[in-house]
C-alpha positions as CSV (number, residue, x, y, z in Angstrom):
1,X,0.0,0.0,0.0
2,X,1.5,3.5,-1.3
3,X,1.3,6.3,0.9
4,X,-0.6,8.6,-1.9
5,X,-3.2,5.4,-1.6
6,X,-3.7,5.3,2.3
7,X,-3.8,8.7,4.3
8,X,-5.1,8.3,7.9
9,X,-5.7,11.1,9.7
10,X,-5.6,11.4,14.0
11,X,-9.1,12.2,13.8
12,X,-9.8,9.1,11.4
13,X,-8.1,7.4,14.0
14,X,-10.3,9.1,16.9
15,X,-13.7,8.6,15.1
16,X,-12.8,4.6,14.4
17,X,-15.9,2.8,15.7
18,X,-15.2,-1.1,16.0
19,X,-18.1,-3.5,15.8
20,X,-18.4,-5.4,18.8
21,X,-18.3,-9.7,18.8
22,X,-18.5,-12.4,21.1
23,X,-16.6,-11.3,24.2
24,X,-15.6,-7.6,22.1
25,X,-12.6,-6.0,22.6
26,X,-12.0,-4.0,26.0
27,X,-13.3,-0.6,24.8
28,X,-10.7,1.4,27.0
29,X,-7.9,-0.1,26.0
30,X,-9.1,0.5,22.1
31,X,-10.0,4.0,23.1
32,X,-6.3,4.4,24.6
33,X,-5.1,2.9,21.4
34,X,-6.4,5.0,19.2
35,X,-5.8,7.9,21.4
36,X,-2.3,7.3,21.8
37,X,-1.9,6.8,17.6
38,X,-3.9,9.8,16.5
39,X,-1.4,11.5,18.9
40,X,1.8,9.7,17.5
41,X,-0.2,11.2,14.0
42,X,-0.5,14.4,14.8
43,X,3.3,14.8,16.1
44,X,5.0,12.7,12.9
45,X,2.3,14.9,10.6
46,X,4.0,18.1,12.4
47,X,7.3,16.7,12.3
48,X,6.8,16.3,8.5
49,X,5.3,19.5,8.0
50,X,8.6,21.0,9.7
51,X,10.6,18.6,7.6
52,X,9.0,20.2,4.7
53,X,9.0,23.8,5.9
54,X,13.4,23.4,5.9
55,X,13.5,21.2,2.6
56,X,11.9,24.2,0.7
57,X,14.2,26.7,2.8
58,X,17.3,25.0,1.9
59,X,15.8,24.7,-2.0
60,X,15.4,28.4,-1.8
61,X,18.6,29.0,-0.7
62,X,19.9,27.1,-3.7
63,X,18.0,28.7,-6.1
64,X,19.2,31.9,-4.7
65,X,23.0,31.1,-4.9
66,X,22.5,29.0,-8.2
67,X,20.9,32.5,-9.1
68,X,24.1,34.4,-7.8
69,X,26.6,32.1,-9.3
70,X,25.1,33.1,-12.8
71,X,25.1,36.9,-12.2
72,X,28.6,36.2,-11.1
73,X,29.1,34.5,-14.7
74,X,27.6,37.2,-16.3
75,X,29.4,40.1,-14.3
76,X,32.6,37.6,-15.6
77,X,31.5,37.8,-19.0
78,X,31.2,41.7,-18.8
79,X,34.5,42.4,-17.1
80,X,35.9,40.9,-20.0
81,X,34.5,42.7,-22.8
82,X,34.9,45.4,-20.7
83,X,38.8,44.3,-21.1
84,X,38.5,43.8,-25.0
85,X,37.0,47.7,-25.3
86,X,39.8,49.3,-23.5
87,X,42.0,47.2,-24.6
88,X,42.1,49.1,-27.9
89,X,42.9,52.3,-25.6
90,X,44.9,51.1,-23.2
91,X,46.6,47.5,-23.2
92,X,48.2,48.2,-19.6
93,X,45.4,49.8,-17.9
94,X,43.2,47.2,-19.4
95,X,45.5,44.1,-18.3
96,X,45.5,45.7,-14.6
97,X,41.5,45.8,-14.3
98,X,41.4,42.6,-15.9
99,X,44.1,40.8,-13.2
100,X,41.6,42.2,-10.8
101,X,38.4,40.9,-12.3
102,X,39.2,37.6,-12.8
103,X,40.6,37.2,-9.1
104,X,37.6,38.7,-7.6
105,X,34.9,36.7,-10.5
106,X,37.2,33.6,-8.7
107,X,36.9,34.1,-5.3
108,X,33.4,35.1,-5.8
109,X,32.8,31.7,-7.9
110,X,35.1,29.9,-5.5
111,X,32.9,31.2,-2.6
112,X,29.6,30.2,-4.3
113,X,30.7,26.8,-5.2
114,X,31.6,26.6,-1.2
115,X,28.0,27.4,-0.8
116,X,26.8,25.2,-2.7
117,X,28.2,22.2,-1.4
118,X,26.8,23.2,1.7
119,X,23.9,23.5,0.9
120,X,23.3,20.0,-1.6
121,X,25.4,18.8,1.4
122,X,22.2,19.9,4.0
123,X,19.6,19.2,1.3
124,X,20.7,15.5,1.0
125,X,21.3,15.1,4.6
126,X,17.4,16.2,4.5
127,X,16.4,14.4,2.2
128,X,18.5,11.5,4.0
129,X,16.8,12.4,7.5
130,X,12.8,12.4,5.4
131,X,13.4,8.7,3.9
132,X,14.4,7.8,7.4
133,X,11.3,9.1,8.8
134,X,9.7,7.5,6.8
135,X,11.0,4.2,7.2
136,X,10.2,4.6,10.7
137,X,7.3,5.7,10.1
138,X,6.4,2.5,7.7
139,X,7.8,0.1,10.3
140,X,5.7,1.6,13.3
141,X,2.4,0.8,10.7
142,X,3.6,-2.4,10.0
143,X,4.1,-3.3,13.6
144,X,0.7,-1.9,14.4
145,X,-0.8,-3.7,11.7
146,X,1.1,-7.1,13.2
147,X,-0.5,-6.1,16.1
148,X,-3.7,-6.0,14.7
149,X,-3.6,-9.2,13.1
150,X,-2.2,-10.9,15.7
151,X,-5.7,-9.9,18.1
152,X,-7.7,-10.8,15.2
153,X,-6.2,-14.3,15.2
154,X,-6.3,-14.9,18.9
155,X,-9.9,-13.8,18.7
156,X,-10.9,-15.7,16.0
157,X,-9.3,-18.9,18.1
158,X,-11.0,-17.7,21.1
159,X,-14.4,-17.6,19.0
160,X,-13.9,-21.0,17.9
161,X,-12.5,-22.8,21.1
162,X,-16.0,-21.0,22.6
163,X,-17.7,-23.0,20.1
164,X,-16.8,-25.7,20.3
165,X,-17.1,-26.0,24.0
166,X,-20.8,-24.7,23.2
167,X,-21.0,-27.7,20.8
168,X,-19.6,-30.4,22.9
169,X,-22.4,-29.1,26.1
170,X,-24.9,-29.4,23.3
171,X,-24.3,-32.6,22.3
């Protein structure tokens, strides 16, 4: 089951009637269930919500400095046409500005780069931390759903032992 298939909400957790069978479940200790897993709900659905919140942060960051690294191309791309006009009237002054826009264009470039690895650096360390969640996540519904299972069995042995006993007094 996909998670775009199955959303269960805390209060589809708190509004969960169970029919009731031979012997039923104890209804507080369903009620505490499902209060203590619309809870877990709500605080992994804020969690992820944070989760979110810094993913598009951190993407907005890198947008921006992606954004800066190309102005810094372009400003690299004027400074030296800037260096082919005054070339033609000065070759020396010309060769000093362009010394001195190339090592600023490089530290600025080498700075963004720096940035930049940070930042994919954080953005997969994210990305890392949200597949973990949810794998966590996935195992805590499997176990619960092992859970479940496992009470349905012993009920439906229960049922039948009960039964059969009925049966056998019968007979």
């Amino acid at each position: 089951m996909t998670d775009q298939a199955f959303e269960l909400t805390p209060h589809d957790v708190r509004s969960q009637e169970f029919s009731r069978g031979l012997g039923g479940y104890d209804r507080t200790q369903v009620d505490d269930f499902r209060m203590r897993l619309a809870e877990a709900l709500d605080r992994l659905l804020r969690e992820r919500a944070q989760a979110e919140e810094r993913l598009r942060g951190m993407q907005e960051q890198l947008r921006a400095f992606r954004e800066r690294e190309r102005a810094m191309n372009e400003a690299l791309v004027s400074a030296q046409q800037l260096r082919a006009d005054t070339k033609v009237q000065a070759d020396r002054e010309a060769e000093s500005v362009l010394r001195e826009a190339k090592a600023e264009a490089l530290r600025i470039v080498q700075q963004a780069q720096a940035q930049e690895v940070v930042i994919r650096e954080r953005y997969e360390a994210a990305s890392r931390m949200f597949a973990s969640y949810l794998a966590n996540f996935r195992a805590l519904l499997e176990r619960q759903m092992g859970e479940v299972e496992g009470l349905q069995a012993s009920a439906q042995t229960r049922a039948q032992v009960q039964t059969e006993l009925i049966l056998k007094r019968h007979a």
